[in-house]
ROFIMAR-877573 format. One record per residue (C-alpha): y, x, z. Coordinates in nm, 2 decimals. Layout:
REM ROFIMAR-877573
Y|X|Z
...
REM end
This chain:
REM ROFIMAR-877573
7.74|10.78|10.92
7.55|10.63|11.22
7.39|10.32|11.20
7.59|9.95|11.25
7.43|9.96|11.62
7.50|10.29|11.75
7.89|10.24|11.55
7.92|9.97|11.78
7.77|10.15|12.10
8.04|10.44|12.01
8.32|10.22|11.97
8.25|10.03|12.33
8.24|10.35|12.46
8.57|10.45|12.35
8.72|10.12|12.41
8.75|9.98|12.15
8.70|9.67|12.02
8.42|9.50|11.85
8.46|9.21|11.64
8.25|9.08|11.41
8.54|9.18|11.16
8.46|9.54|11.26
8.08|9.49|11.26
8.07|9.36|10.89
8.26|9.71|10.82
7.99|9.87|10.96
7.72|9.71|10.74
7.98|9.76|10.39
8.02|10.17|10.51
7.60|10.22|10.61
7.46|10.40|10.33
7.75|10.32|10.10
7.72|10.63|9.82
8.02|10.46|9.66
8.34|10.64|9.84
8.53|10.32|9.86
8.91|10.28|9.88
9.05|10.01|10.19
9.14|9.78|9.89
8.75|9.74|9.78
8.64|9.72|10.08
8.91|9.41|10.18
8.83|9.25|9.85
8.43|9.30|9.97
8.46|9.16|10.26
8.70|8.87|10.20
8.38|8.79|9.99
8.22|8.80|10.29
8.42|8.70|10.55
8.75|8.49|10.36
9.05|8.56|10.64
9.00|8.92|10.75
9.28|9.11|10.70
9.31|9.45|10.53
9.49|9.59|10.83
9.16|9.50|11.06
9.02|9.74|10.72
9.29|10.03|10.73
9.26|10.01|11.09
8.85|10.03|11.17
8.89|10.31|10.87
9.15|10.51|11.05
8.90|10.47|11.38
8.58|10.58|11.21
8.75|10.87|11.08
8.94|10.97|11.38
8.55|10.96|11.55
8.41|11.17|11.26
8.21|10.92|11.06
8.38|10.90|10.79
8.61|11.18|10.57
8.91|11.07|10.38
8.84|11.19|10.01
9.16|11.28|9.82
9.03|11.30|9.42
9.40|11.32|9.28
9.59|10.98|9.12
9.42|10.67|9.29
9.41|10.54|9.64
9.23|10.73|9.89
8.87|10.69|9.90
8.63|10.72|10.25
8.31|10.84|10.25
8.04|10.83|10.50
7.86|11.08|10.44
7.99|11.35|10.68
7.73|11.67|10.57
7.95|11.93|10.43
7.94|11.84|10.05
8.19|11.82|9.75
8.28|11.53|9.55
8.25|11.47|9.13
8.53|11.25|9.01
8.45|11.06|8.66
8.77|11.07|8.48
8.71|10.73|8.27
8.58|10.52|8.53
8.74|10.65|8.87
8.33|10.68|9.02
8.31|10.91|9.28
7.97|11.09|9.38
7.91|11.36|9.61
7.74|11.71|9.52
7.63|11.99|9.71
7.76|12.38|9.65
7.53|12.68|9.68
7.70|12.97|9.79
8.05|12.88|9.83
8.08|13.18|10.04
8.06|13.45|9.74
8.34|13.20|9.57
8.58|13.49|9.45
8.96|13.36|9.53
9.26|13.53|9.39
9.61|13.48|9.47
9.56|13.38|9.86
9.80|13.65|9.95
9.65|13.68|10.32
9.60|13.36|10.34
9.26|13.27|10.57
9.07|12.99|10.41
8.87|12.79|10.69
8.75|12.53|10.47
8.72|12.48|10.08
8.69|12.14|9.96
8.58|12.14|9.58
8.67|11.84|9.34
8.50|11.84|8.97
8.62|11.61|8.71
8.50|11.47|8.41
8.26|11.20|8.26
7.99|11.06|8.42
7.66|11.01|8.29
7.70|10.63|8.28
8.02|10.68|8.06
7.91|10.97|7.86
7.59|10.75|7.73
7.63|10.56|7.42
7.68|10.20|7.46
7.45|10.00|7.21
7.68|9.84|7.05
7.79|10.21|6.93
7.58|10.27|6.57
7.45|10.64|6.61
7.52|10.81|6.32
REM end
């Protein structure tokens, strides 16, 4: 995802508009590894910014996505989740703790499919799930036997 600044140059360019609504999104998205839903991002900038409304969120999404500088991740039950990173990459889905991180394939070309009965992939979009490393440590209140 482009910086706050050039999100803003992008946006004048296309007509839309700027508001400062719009620019704190830009500033919550920059570098954000998380793959936030609309809903964390309204609560995080209510924080912020106490008034703006989650449709000025769903709205400045929908707009960064439509430009390509953000992706609409899908990781099964949940709410959608965006991500700005837009390098082709999969995504790791913890199934305790809902985190989301991205990871990279090698060779997803020489992926053997079966069953596409002439079906032409253009894209593949992997999804792994199962524990992070943050849930799969022992807490230290757990006695290690």
């Amino acid at each position: 995802m482009r910086s706050p600044a050039e999100l803003t140059e992008a946006f004048r360019r296309q007509n839309l508009k700027v508001t400062p609504q719009r620019q704190l999104l830009f500033r919550l998205l920059h570098g954000n590894p998380v793959h936030p839903s609309a809903e964390a991002l309204y609560a995080q900038a209510s924080d912020l910014m106490p008034g703006i409304s989650l449709r000025t969120i769903y709205q400045t999404l929908n707009d960064l996505a439509a430009m390509g500088e953000l992706q609409l991740v899908s990781v099964g039950s949940g709410p959608a989740r965006f991500d700005p990173n837009t390098d082709d990459h999969h995504h790791a889905v913890c199934d305790r703790c809902g985190d989301v991180i991205d990871v990279y394939v090698s060779n997803l070309a020489e992926l053997e499919v079966e069953g596409l009965r002439g079906f032409q992939p253009e894209s593949a979009r992997l999804v792994f799930s199962g524990i992070c490393e943050s849930c799969a440590a022992p807490s230290p209140s757990t006695p290690s036997t």
